[in-house]
N, C-alpha and C positions, 0 to 999 in steps of 0.2 A: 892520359899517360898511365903505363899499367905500373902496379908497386910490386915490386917482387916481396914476395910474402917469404923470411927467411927458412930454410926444412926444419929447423930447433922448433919454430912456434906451431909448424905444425904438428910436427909430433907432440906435442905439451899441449894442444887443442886436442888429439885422439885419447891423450893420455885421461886427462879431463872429460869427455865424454863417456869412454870406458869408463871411468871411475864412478860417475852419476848411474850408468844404467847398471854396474853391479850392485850397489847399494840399492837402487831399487828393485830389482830382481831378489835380493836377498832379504831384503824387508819383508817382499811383498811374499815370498815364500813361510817366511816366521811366520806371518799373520795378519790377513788383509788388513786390519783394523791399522795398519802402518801405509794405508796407500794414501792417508792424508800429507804422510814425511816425504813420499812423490810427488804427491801438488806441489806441496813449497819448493822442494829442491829444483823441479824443474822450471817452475815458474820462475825462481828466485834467477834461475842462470840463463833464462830466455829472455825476463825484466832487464838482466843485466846487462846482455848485449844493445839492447833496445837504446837504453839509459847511454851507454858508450858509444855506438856509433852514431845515436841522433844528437848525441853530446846535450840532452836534455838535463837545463838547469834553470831556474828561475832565474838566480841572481845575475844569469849571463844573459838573459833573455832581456830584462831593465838595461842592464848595463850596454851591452849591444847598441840599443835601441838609443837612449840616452846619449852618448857618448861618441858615438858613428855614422847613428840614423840606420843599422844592418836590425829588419825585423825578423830575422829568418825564426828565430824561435818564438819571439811572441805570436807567429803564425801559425808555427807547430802545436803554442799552449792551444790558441784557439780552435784549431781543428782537436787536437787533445778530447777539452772542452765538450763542443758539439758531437762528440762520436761517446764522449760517457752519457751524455746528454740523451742522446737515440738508445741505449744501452738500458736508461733509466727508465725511459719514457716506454722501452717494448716490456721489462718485466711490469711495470707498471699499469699497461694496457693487460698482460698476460694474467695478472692475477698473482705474480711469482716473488714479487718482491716482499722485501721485509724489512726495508728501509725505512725509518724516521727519519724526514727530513730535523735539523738542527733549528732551532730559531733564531735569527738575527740580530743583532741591537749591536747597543754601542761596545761592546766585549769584542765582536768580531773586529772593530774597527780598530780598538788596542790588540787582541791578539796579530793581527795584521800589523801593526807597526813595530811589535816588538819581532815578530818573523824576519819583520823586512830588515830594520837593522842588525841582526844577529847575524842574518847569510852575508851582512854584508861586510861585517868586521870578521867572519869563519870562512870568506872567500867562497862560497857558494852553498846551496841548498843541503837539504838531508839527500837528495836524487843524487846532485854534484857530489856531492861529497862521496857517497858510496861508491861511485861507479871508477871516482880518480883513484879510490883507496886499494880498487882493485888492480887498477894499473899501474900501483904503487907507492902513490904519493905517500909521502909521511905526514904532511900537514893536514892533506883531510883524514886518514888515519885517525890522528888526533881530535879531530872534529866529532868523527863517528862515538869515538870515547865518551868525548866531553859531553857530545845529546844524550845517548845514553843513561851516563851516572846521571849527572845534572837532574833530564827528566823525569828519572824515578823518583828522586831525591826531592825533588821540586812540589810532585804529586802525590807522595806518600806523608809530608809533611803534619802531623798534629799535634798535640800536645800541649805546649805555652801557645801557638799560633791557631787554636783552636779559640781565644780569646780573643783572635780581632774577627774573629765572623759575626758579621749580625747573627742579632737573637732571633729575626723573622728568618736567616735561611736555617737555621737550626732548626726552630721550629717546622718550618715548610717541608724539609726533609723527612723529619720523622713522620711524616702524614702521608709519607708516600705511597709506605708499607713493601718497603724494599726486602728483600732478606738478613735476617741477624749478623749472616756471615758477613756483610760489606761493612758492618759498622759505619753506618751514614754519619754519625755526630763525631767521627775520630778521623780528621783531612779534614782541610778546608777545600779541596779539588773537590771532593763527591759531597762537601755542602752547598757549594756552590754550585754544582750542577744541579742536583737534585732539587735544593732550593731556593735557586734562581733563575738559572737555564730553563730549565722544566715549564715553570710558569711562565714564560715568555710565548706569545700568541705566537703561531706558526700558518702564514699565510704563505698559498704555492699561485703560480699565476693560473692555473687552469682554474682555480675558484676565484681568483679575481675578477675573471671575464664571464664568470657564472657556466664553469662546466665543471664536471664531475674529473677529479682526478685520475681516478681510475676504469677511466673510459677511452676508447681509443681519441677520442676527439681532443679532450682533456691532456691523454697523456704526448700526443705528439702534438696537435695545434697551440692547445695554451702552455705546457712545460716548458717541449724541445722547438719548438717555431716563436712563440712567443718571449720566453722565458732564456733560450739558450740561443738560439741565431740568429735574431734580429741582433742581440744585443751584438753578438762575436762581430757580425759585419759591420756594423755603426764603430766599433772598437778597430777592426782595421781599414776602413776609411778614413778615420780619425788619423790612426798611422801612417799612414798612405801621404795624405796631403799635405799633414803637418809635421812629420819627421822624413821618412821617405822622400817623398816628393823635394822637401826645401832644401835636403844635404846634396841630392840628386842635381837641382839645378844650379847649388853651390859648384858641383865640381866638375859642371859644365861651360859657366863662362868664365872660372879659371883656365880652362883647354882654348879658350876663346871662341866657340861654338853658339851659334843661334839655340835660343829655346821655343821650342811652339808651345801652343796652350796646352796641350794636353800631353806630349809627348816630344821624344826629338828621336834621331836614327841611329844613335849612336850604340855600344854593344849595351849600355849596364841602362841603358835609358828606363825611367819608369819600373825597373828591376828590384828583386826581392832577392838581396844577395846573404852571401855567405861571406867572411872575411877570410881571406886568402891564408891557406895553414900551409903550404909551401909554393916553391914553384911552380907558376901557370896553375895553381888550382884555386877557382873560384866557381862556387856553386849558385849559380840564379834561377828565381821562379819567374818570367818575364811577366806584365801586366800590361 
């Protein structure tokens, strides 16, 4: 069914677009050194559409999934995933990247749970939140705010709270030989990092299985094959069988319909939907 898109919003789509390329035309006239203020703007408002029409949010992606058994997004993260994953693995092979990988331990596993509950008491992610804020919401509006203040405020913190760092990240830091301007010993954020993160061993899979990182072998068989899409598939099989699948043959033999083993004929059978946003519109990836 086609949506009549009303004449207002297109004109305020031209109006918007003229607006981006005069500013960068006029930047870029003052002084290339402003064609960086072009990257962002434009990325920022091509990110944006992205973010909006895929309706890319984590905390809808759980929730979905959870609550429905609809993986459409957790599918999305995963291809996501797999294609920064190939992204990684080519500058990688290239020679072009500049990436340290982060190292893992049990901080990822708290930082991860205080994410997870915060999008979920803020009603969606920092993605969600931007993308609603532009199609007006007031409440994530507010959200954008609150990450904002909050996490500067959060990670700019020292002073009396520079007393509950250990003395080993204190010390560890200073040995790093950062520059003066960071002031490593004033934050517990950059004691922490410097002198805890830092020294955390950083194992990637391509040296697991005894290949060199930055080799093509390395960077696509052990990183992105190894590392990023075995797993992503094993994650939506996981999906598949145990959420997908079970709601799927839930809301079969309520209809009173036979199920075969692996499938049935029916339209949403084995189906990788979308939850219906009006009339007659429901979006499936079939399986």
């Amino acid at each position: 069914m086609e949506i009549a898109v009303p004449r207002k919003n297109k004109v305020w789509a031209f109006i918007i677009v003229g607006f981006f390329v005069l500013v960068s035309v006029v930047t870029f006239g003052f002084h290339e050194y402003y064609i960086y203020l072009q990257a962002y703007l434009w990325f920022g408002f091509i990110y944006g559409l992205c973010l909006q029409y895929g309706r890319f949010c984590f905390a809808s992606a759980f929730r979905d999934l959870f609550a429905v058994g609809v993986p459409r997004m957790v599918v999305g993260i995963m291809i996501a995933t797999v294609l920064f994953g190939f992204t990684s693995a080519f500058v990688n092979a290239t020679g072009w990247s500049t990436f340290h990988p982060a190292p893992s331990g049990i901080h990822s596993a708290i930082a991860g749970a205080i994410f997870g509950v915060g999008m979920v008491f803020a009603g969606g992610c920092a993605s969600g939140s931007l993308y609603k804020t532009g199609e007006g919401n007031g409440v994530a509006l507010l959200v954008v705010i609150s990450i904002s203040i909050t996490q500067s405020t959060f990670v700019s913190m020292g002073g009396v709270f520079n007393k509950l760092v250990p003395e080993a990240w204190r010390l560890s830091a200073l040995q790093k030989g950062l520059p003066a301007s960071i002031n490593v010993t004033d934050g517990w954020v950059d004691q922490y990092l410097a002198g805890y993160v830092w020294n955390q061993p950083i194992l990637r899979f391509a040296e697991m299985i005894g290949l060199k990182t930055d080799s093509v072998a390395g960077a696509f068989f052990g990183n992105l094959f190894v590392g990023v899409v075995i797993p992503a598939l094993l994650i939506l099989i996981w999906v598949y069988f145990f959420w997908v699948r079970k709601h799927h043959i839930k809301r079969v033999r309520e209809k009173g319909e036979a199920v075969s083993p692996l499938r049935t004929t029916s339209q949403d059978s084995g189906a990788w939907c979308q939850p219906p946003r009006g009339p007659q519109r429901q979006g499936c990836f079939s399986v």
